[in-house]
Phi, psi and omega in degrees: 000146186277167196268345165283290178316286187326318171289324182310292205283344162277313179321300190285354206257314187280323144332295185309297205318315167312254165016308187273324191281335166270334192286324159309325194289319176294344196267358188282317185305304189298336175276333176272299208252139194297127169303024176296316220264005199242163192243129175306289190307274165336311185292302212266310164286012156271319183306325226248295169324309160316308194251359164294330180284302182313329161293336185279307190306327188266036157279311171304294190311298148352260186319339193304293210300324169317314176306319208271305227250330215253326189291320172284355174281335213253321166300325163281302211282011165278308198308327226255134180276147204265165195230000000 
């Protein structure tokens, strides 16, 4: 597999995650604030909200795992001798 391909397919695995991790935090919200006090408008822009933090979040994640992959990419070639 290519180094492209392999970067593509975390990005997007980390996103849906984010994603799925904002969706929970809404049903955490929804579970929390009484319906009294909600709104049509207040549900679907918390909803919008939510999973816009959640794209951020796997986004981080993303820049984590990069990080994580390029530092363990740079330890082998110290590691490995040189001729």
């Amino acid at each position: 597999m290519s180094t492209g391909f392999v970067m593509t397919v975390l990005f997007v695995v980390s996103v849906a995650a984010g994603v799925a991790i904002g969706e929970w935090f809404f049903h955490l919200f929804l579970q929390a604030v009484p319906p009294v006090a909600l709104s049509n408008f207040n549900t679907q822009s918390s909803r919008i909200a939510h999973w816009l933090y959640g794209g951020g979040v796997g986004v981080v994640l993303f820049v984590w795992a990069f990080i994580g992959t390029m530092v363990g990419r740079m330890q082998q070639m110290a590691k490995s001798p040189k001729t």
